[in-house]
N, CA, C and O atoms as CSV, one atom per row, in Angstrom:
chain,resi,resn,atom,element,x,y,z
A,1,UNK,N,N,9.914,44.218,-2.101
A,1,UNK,CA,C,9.635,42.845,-1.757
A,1,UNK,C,C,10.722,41.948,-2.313
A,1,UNK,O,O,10.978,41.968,-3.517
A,2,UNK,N,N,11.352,41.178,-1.486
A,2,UNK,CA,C,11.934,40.199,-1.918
A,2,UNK,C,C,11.671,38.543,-2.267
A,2,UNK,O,O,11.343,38.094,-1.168
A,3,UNK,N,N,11.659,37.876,-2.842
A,3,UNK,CA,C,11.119,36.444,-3.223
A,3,UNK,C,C,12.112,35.504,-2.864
A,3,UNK,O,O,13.259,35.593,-3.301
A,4,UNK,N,N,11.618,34.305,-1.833
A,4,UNK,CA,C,12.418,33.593,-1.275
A,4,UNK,C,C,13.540,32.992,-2.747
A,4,UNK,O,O,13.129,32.864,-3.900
A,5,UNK,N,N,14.286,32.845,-2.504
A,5,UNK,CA,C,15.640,31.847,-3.316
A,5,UNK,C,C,14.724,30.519,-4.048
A,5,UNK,O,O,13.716,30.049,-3.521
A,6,UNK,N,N,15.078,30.227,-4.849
A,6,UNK,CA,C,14.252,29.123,-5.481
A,6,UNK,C,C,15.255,27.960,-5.108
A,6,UNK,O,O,14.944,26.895,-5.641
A,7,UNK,N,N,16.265,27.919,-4.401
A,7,UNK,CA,C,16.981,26.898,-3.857
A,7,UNK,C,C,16.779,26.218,-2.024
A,7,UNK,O,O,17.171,25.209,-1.437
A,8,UNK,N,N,15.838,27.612,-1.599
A,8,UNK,CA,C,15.342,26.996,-0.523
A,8,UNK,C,C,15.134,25.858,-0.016
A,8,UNK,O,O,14.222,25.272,-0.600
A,9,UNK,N,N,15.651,25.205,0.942
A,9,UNK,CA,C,15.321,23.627,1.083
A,9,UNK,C,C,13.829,23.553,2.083
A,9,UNK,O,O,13.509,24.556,2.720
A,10,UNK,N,N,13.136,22.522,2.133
A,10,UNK,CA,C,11.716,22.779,2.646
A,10,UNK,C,C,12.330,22.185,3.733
A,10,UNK,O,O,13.273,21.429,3.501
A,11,UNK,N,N,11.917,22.412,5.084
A,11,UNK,CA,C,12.188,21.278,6.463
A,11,UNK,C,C,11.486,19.732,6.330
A,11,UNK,O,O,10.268,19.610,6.195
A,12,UNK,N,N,12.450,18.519,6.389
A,12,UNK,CA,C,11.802,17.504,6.456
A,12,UNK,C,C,11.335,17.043,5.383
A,12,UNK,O,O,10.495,16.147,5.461
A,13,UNK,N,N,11.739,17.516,4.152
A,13,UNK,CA,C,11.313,17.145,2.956
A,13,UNK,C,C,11.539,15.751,2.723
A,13,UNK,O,O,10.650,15.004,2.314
A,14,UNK,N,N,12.632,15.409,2.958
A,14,UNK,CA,C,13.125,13.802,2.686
A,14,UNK,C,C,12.682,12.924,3.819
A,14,UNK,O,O,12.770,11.697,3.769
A,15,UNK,N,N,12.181,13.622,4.890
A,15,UNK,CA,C,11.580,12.288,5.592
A,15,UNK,C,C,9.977,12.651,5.448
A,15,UNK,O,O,9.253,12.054,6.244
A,16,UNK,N,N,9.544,13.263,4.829
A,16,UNK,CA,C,8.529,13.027,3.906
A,16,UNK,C,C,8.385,12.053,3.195
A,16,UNK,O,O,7.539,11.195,3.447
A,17,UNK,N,N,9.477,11.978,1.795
A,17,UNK,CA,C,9.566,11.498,0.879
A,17,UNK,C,C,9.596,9.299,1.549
A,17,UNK,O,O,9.029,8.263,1.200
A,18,UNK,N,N,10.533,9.678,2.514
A,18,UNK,CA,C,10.802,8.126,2.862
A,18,UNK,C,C,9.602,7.601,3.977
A,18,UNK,O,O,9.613,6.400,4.248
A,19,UNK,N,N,8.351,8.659,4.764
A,19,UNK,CA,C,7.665,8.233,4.934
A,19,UNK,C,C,6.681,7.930,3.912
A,19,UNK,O,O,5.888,7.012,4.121
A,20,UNK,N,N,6.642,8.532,2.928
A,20,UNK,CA,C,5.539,7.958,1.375
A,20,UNK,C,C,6.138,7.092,0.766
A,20,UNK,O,O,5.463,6.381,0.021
A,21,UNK,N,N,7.508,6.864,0.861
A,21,UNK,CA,C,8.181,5.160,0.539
A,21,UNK,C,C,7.423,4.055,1.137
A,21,UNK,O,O,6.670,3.247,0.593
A,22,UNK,N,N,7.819,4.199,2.533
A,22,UNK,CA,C,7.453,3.476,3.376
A,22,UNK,C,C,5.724,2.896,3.226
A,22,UNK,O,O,5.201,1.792,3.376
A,23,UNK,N,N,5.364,3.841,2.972
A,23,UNK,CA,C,3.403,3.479,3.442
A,23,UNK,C,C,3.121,2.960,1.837
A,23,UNK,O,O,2.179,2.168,1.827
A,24,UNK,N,N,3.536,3.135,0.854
A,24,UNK,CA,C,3.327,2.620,-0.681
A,24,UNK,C,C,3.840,1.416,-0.533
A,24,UNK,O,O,3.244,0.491,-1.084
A,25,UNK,N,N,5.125,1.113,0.282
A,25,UNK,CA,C,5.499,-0.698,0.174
A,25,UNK,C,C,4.868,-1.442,0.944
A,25,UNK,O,O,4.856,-2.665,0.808
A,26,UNK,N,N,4.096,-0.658,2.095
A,26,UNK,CA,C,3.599,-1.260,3.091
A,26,UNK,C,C,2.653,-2.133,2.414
A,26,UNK,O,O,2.712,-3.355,2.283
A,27,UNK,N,N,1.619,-1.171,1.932
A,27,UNK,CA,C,0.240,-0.845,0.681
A,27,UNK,C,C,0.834,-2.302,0.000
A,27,UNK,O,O,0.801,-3.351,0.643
A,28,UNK,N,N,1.268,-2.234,-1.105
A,28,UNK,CA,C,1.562,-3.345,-1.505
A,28,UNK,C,C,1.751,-4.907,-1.129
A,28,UNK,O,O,1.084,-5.831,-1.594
A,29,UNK,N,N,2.951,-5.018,-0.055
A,29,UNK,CA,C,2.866,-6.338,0.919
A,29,UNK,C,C,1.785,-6.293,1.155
A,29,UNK,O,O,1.178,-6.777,0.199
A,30,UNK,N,N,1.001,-5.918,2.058
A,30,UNK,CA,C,-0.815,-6.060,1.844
A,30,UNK,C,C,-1.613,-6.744,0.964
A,30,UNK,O,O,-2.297,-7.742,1.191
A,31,UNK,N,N,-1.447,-6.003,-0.277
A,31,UNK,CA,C,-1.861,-6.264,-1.275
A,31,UNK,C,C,-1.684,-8.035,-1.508
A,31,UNK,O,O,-2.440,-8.994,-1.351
A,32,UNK,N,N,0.091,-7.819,-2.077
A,32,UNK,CA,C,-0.016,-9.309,-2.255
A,32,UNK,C,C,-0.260,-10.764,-1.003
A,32,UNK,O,O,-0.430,-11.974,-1.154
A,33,UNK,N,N,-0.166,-9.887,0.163
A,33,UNK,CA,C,-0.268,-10.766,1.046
A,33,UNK,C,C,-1.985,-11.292,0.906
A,33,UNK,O,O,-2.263,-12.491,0.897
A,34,UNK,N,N,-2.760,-10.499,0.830
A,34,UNK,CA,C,-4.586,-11.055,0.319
A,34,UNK,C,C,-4.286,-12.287,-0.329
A,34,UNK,O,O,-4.537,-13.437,0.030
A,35,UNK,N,N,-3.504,-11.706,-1.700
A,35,UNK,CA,C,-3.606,-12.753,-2.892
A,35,UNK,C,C,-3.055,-13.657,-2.342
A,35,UNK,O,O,-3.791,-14.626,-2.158
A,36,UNK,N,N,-1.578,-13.804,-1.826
A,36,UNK,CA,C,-0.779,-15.056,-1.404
A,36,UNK,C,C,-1.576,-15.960,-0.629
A,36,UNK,O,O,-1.683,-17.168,-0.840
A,37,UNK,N,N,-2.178,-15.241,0.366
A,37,UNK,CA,C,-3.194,-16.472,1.477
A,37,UNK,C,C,-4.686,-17.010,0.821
A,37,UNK,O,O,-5.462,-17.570,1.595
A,38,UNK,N,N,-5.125,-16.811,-0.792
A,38,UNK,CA,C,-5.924,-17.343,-1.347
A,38,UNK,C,C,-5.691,-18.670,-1.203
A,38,UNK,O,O,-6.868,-18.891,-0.918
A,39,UNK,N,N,-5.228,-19.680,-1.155
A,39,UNK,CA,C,-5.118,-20.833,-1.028
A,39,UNK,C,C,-6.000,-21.392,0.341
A,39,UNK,O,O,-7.003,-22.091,0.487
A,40,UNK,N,N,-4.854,-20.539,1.443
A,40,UNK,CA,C,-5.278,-21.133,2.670
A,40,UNK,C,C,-6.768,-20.948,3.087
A,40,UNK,O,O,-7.353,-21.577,3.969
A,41,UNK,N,N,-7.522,-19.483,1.893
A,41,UNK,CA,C,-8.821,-19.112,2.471
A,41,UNK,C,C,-9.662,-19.984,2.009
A,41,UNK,O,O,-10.580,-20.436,2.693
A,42,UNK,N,N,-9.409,-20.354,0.640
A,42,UNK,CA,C,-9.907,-21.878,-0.036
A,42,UNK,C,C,-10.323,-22.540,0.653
A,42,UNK,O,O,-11.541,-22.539,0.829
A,43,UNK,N,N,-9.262,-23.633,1.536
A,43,UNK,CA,C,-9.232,-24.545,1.847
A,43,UNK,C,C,-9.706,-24.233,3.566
A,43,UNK,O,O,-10.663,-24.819,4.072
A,44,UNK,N,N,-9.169,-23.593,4.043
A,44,UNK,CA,C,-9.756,-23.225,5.473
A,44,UNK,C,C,-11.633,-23.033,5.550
A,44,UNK,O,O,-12.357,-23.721,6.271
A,45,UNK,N,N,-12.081,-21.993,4.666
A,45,UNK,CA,C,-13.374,-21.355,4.771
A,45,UNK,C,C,-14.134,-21.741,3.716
A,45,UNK,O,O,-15.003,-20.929,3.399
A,46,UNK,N,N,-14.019,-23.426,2.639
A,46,UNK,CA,C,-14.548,-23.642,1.737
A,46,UNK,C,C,-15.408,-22.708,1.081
A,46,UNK,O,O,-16.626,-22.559,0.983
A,47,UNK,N,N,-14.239,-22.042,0.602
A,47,UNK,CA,C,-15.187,-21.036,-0.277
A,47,UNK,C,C,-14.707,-21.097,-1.876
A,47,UNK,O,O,-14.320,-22.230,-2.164
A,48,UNK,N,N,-14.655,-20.360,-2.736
A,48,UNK,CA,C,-14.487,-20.712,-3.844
A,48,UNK,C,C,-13.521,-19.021,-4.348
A,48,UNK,O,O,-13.442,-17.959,-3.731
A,49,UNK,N,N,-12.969,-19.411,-5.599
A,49,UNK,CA,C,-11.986,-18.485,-5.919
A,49,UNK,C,C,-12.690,-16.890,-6.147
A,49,UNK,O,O,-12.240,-15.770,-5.906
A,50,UNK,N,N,-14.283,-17.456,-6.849
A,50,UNK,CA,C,-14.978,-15.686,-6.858
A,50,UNK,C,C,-15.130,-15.139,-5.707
A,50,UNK,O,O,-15.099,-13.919,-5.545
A,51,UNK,N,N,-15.275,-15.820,-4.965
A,51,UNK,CA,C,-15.175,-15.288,-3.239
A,51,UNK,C,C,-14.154,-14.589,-2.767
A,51,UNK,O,O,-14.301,-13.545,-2.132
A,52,UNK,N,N,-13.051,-15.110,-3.042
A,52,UNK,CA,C,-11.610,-14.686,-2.725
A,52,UNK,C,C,-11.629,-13.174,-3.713
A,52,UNK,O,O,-11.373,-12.035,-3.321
A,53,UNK,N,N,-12.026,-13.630,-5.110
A,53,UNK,CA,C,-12.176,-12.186,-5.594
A,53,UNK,C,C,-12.797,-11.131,-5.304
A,53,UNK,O,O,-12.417,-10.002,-5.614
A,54,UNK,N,N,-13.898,-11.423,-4.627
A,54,UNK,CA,C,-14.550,-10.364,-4.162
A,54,UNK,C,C,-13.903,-9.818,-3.096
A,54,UNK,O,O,-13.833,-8.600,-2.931
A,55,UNK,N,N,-13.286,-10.847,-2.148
A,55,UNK,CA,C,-12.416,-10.179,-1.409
A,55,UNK,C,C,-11.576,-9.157,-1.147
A,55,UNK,O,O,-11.636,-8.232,-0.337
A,56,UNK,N,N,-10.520,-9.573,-2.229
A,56,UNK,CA,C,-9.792,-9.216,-2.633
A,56,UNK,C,C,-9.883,-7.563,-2.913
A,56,UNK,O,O,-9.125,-6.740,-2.400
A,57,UNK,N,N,-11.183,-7.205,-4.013
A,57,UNK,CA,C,-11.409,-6.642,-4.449
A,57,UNK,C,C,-12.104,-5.375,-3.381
A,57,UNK,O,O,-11.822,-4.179,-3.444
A,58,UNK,N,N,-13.099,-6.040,-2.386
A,58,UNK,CA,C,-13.503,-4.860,-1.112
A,58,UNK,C,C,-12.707,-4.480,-0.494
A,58,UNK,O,O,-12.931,-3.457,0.153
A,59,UNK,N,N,-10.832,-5.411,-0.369
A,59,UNK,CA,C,-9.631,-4.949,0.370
A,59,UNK,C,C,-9.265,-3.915,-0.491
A,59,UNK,O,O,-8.881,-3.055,0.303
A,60,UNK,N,N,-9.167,-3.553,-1.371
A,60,UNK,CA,C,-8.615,-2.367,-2.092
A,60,UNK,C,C,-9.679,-1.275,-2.411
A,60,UNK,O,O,-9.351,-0.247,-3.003
């Protein structure tokens, strides 16, 4: 029996890697985009900031 090379390269490994870049920054802009439009949800949907937190908080 022989055992593959431990230098083997996997297929597509790096566009792996830059599609799990991609979807983690996405994830984030998301993220802060919730928080950033707290203002406008304020003032648009008179609601109050624990509101927004709860929001916030069922988005994640």
């Amino acid at each position: 029996m022989t055992a593959a090379p431990a230098t083997a390269k996997l297929p597509g490994r790096w566009m792996v890697l830059w599609m799990l870049v991609v979807v983690r920054v996405a994830m984030g802009y998301q993220f802060q985009a919730a928080a950033s439009a707290a203002p406008w949800l304020i003032s648009e949907f008179d609601i109050d900031y624990a509101t927004v937190g709860s929001l916030v908080g069922f988005y994640t």
